[in-house]
C-alpha positions as CSV (number, residue, x, y, z in Angstrom):
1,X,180.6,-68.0,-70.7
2,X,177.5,-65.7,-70.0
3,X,176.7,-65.1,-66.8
4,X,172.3,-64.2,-65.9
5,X,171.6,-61.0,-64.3
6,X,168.2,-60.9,-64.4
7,X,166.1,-63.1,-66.0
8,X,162.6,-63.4,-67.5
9,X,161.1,-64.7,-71.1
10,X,161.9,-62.9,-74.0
11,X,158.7,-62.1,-76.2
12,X,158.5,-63.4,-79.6
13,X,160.7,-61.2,-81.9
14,X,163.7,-62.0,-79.4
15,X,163.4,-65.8,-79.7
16,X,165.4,-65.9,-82.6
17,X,169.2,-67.7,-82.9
18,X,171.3,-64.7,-82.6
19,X,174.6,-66.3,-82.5
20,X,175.1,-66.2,-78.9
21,X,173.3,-69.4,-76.9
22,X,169.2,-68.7,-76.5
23,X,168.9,-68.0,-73.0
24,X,165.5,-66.2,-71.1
25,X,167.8,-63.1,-70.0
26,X,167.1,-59.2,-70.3
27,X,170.7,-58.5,-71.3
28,X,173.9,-59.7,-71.0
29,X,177.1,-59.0,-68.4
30,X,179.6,-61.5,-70.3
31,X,180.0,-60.1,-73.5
32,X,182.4,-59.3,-76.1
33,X,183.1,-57.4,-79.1
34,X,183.4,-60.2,-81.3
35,X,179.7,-61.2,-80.1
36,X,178.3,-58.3,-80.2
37,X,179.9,-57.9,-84.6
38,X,178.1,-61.7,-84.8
39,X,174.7,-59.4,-83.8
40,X,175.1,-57.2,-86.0
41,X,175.9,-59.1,-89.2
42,X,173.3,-61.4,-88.6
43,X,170.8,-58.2,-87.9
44,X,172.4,-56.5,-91.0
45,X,171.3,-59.7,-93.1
46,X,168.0,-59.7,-92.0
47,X,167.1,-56.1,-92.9
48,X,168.8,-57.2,-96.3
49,X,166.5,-60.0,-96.5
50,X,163.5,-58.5,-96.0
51,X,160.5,-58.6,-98.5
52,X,158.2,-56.3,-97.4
53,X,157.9,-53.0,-94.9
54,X,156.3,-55.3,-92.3
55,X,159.6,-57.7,-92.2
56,X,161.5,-55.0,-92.1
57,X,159.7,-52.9,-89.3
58,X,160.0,-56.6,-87.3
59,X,163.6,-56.2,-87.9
60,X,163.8,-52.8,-86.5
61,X,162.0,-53.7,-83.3
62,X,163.6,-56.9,-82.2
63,X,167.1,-54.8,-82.5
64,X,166.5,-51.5,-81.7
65,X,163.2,-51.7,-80.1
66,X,162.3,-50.0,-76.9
67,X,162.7,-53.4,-75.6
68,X,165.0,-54.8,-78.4
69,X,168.3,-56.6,-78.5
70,X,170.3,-53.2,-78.8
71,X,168.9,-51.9,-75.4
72,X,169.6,-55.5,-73.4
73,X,173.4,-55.0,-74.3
74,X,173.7,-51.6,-73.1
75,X,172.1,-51.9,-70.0
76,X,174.2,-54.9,-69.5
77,X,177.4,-52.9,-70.4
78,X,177.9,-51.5,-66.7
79,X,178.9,-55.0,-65.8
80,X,181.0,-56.1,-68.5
81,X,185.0,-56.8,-68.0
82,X,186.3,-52.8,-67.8
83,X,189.1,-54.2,-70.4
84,X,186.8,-55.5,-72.7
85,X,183.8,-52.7,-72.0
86,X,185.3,-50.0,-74.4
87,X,185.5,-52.2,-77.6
88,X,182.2,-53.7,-77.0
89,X,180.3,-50.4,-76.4
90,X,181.7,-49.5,-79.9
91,X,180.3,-52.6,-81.4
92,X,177.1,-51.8,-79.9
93,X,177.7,-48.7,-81.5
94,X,178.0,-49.6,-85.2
95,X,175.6,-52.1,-84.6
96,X,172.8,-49.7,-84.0
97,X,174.6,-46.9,-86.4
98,X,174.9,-49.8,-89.5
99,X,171.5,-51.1,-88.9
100,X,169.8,-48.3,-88.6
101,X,171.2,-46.8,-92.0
102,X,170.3,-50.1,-93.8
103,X,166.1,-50.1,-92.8
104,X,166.4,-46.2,-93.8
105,X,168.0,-47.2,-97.6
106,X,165.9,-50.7,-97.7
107,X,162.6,-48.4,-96.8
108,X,162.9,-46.5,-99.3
109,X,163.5,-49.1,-101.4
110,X,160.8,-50.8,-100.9
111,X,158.7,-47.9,-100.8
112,X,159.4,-46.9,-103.9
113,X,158.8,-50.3,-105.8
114,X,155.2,-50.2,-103.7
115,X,156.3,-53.2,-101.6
116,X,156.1,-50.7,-98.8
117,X,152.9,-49.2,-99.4
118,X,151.4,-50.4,-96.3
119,X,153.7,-48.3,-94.0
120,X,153.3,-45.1,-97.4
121,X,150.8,-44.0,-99.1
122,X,147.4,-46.2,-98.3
123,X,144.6,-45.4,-102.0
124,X,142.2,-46.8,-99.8
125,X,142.3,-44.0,-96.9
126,X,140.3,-40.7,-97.4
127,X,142.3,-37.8,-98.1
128,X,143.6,-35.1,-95.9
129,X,141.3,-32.3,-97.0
130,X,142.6,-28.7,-96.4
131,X,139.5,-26.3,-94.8
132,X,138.7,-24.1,-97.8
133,X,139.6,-20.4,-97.8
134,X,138.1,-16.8,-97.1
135,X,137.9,-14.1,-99.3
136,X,139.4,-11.4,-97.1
137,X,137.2,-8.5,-95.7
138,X,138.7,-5.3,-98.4
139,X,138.2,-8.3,-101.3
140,X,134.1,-9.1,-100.1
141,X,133.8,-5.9,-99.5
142,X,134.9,-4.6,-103.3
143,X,132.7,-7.5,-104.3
144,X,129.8,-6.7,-102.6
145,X,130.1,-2.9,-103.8
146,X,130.3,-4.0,-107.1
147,X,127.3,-6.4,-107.0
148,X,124.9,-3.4,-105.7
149,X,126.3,-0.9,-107.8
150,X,125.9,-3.3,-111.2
151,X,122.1,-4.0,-110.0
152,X,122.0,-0.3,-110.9
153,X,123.6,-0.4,-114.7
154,X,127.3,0.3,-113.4
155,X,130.4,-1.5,-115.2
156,X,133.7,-1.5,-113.3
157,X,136.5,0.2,-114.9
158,X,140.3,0.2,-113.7
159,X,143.3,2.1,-114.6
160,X,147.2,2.2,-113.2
161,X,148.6,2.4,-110.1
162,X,151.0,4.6,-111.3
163,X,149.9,7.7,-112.5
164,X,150.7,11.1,-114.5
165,X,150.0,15.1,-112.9
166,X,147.4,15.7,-115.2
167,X,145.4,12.4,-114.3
168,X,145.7,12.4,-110.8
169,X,145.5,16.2,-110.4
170,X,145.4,18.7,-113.5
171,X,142.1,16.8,-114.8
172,X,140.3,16.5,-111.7
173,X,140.4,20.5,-111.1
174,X,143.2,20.0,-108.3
175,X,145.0,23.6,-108.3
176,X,149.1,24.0,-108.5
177,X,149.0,25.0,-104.6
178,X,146.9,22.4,-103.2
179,X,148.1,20.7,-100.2
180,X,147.9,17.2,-101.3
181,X,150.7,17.8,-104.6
182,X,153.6,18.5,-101.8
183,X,155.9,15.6,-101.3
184,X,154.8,15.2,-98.1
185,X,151.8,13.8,-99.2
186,X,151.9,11.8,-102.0
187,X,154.5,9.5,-103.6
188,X,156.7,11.0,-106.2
189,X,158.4,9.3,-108.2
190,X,161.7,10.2,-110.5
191,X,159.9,10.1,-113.9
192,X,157.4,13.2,-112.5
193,X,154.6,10.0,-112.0
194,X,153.2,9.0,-108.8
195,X,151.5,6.6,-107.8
196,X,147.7,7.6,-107.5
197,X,146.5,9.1,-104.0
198,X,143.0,8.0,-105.7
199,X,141.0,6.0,-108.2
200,X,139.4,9.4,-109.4
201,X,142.2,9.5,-112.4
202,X,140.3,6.4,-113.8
203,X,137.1,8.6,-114.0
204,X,139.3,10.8,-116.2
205,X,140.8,8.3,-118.7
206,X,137.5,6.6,-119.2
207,X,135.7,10.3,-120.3
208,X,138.6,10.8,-122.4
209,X,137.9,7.2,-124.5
210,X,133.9,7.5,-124.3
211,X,130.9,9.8,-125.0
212,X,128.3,10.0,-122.7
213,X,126.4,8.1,-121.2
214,X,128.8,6.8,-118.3
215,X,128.3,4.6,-115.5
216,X,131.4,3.1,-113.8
217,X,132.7,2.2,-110.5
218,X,136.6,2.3,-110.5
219,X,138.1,0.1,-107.2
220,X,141.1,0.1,-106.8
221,X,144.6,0.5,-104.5
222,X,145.6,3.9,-103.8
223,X,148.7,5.8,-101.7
224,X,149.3,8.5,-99.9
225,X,152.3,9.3,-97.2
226,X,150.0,8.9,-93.9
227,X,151.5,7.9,-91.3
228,X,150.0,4.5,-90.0
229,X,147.8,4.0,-87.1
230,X,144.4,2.6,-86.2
231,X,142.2,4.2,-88.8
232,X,145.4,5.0,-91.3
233,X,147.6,3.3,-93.8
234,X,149.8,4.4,-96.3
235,X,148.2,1.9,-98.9
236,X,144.6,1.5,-98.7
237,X,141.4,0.5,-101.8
238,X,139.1,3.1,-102.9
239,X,135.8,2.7,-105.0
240,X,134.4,5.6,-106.5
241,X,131.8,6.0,-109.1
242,X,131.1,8.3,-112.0
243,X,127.6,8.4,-113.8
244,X,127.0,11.0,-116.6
245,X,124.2,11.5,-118.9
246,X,122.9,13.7,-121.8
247,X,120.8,16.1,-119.9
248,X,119.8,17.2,-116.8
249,X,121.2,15.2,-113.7
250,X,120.0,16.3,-109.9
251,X,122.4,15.8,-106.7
252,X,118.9,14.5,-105.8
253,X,119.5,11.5,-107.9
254,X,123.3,11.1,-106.2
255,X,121.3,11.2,-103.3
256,X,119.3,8.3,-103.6
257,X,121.7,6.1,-105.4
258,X,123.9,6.6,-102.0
259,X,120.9,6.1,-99.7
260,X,120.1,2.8,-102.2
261,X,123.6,1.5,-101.5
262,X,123.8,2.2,-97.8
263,X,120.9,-0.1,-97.4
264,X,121.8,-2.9,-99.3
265,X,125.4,-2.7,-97.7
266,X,124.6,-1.9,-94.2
267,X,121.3,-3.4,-93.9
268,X,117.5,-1.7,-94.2
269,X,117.8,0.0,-90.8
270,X,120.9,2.5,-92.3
271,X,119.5,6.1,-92.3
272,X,121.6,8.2,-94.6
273,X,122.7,11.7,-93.8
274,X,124.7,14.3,-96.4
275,X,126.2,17.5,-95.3
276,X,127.6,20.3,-97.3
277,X,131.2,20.1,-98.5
278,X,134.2,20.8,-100.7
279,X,135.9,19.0,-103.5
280,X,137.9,20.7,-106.3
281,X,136.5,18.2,-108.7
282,X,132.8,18.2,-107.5
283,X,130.4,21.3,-107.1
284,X,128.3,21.0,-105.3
285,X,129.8,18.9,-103.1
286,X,128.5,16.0,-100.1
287,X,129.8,14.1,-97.3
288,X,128.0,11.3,-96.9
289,X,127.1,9.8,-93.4
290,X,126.3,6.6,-92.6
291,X,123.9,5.5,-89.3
292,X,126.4,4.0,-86.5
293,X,126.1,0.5,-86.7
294,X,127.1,-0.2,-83.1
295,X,124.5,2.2,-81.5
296,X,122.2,2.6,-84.2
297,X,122.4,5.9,-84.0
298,X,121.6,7.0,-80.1
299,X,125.4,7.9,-80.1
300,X,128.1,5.9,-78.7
301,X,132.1,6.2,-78.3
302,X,132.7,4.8,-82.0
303,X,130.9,7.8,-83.5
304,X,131.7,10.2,-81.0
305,X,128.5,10.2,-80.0
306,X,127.1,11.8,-83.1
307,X,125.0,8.6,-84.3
308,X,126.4,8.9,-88.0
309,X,129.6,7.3,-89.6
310,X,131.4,9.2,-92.4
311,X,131.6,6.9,-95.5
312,X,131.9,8.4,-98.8
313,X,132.5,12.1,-100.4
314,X,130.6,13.2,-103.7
315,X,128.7,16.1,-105.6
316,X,127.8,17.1,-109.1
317,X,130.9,16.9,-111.6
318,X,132.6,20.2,-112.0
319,X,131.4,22.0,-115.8
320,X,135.7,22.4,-115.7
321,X,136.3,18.7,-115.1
322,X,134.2,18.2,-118.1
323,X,135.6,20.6,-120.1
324,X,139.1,18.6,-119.7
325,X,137.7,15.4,-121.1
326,X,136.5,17.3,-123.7
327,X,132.9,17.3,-122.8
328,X,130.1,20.0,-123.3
329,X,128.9,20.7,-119.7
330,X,126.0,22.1,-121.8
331,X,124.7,19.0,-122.7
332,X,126.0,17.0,-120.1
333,X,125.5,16.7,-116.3
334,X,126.8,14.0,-113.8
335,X,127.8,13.1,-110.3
336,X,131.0,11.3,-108.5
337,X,131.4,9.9,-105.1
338,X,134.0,8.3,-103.8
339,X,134.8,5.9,-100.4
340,X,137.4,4.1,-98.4
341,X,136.7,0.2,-98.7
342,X,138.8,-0.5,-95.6
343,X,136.9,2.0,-93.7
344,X,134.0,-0.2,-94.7
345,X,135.0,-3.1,-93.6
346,X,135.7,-1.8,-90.5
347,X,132.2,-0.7,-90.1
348,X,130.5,-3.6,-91.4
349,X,132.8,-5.8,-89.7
350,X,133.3,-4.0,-86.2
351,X,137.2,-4.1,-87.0
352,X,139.4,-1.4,-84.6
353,X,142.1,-1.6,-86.2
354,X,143.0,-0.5,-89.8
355,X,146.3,-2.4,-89.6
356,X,144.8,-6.0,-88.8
357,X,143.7,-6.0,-92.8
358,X,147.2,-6.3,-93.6
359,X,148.5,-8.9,-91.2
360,X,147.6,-11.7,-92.9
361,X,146.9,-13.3,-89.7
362,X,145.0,-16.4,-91.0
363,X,143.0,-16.5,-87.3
364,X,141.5,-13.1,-87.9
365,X,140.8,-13.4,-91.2
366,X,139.4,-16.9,-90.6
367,X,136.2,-15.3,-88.8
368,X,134.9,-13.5,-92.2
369,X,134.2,-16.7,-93.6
């Protein structure tokens, strides 16, 4: 009835009866449907029958193996009668369709009563442990802030993103026509809010709820409508700090606490340079350079050849801001600075580009680890 085409010995998971006369053949040119259904229930009983995942994974191969039953009858389909060729290729068909359903449900089965454990979940392997994470460059950089500054008696105090006039502006001795109340560069909102263009308005609320003395650092997020490039964003973190004290307080002190904290952020080599400047909220008033860290000051392309990198604004606190919060510039004296913690970063870090903090690229944020 079955006629050889090729012939060779069958390995071991072929040697079984499978209803059709055990011959040493590759596959089959004499076949019909009706053989081809006896295959299949017999292969359909033998998944059924199977105990564990290892009978059932010798099921699979024998029959649908890359050198299994399934693949001997269709390469021997080319040669079967043409009238008969249809109906058997259909067989062949369901046979791989109705077995292969059947080890997917009895799998699962048997994975789920534990029988198939060995082909699941092994207790005995060690775990796939996930590399653990980074604090990202604005977050180590608040932290570290925060550490130097508390070595020096500072607490951290936040406030709201979203803020009133008088915080953000009235308070902080911000006249009606300043630039920087326009629309076009802050975010209004419907209410008469906006959400804060600093963390200054923090400064306010906490002389408003405390006497003197005062020592904070307030970081936080702020906004302003810039338009974003490589060194601006329309969101970006502040930290800026307030001290105040019952008597007399020099811009000299303000001066060394900056010089203090360039060091310990930048590194003992960091000269420190201040240059006369103008805040409505601090008189007099600093901008506070920084040494270049990539030329060490002999003046490169980064710092336009200056040497210095501008970091933070401060001064003495205006008698008028005081007079807001209800203290007695009289008696009191104090001084605020305030910097950009991306722009930070981006010194500490050699970063070019502003808009790579917010990327959350996990390969560039990896290498701050």
């Amino acid at each position: 009835m079955s006629v050889w085409v090729k012939t060779h010995t069958l390995p071991n998971p072929h040697t079984h009866t499978l209803g059709l006369r055990a011959k040493p053949a590759l596959f089959y040119a004499d076949m019909n449907a009706k053989e081809i259904s006896d295959i299949r229930s017999r292969a359909l009983a033998e998944a059924e029958s199977a105990k564990t995942a290892e009978a059932l994974e010798t099921v699979r191969i024998r029959y649908l193996g890359r050198k299994g039953l399934l693949q001997d009858v269709m390469k021997g389909l080319k040669d079967v009668d043409p009238a008969e060729r249809a109906e058997v290729g259909r067989e062949a068909n369901a046979l791989k369709k109705n077995l292969d359903t059947l080890l997917r449900q009895r799998k699962s089965a048997l994975d789920q009563s534990g029988s198939g454990a060995p082909l699941g979940f092994d207790p005995t392997l060690p775990g796939a442990w996930r590399e653990p994470g980074t604090p990202h460059p604005v977050s180590r950089v608040i932290e570290d802030c925060v550490s130097i500054f508390a070595r020096l008696g500072f607490t951290v105090a936040e406030g709201p993103d979203i803020e009133t006039r008088y915080h953000n502006f009235e308070a902080l001795n911000t006249p009606a026509h300043h630039p920087s109340l326009d629309a076009l560069d802050t975010f209004w909102l419907d209410t008469g809010a906006c959400l804060r263009t600093q963390t200054s308005p923090v400064q306010i609320r906490v002389m408003e709820s405390v006497a003197p003395p005062v020592r904070v650092v307030t970081p936080g997020r702020c906004y302003r409508r810039d338009t974003t490039d490589a060194t601006h964003s329309a969101n970006f973190h502040q930290i800026e700090g307030l001290y105040v004290e019952r008597g007399p307080v020099s811009l000299a002190d303000l001066k060394s606490l900056l010089a203090y904290f360039a060091r310990e952020m930048m590194g003992s080599h960091t000269d420190v340079r201040f240059r006369p400047h103008f805040f409505p909220f601090t008189e007099p008033s600093v901008e506070c350079d920084f040494t270049c860290h990539v030329c060490g000051g002999r003046g490169c392309r980064v710092c336009k050849f200056s040497g210095w990198i501008e970091i933070a604004g401060a001064g003495m606190v205006d008698p008028r801001v005081f007079r807001k919060v209800g203290y007695d510039p009289e008696t009191v004296s104090g001084y605020a600075w305030g910097m950009g913690v991306e722009r930070i970063a981006m010194v500490k870090y050699g970063i070019q580009d502003i808009r790579t903090l917010y990327e959350n690229d996990a390969r560039f944020l990896a290498q701050f680890g």
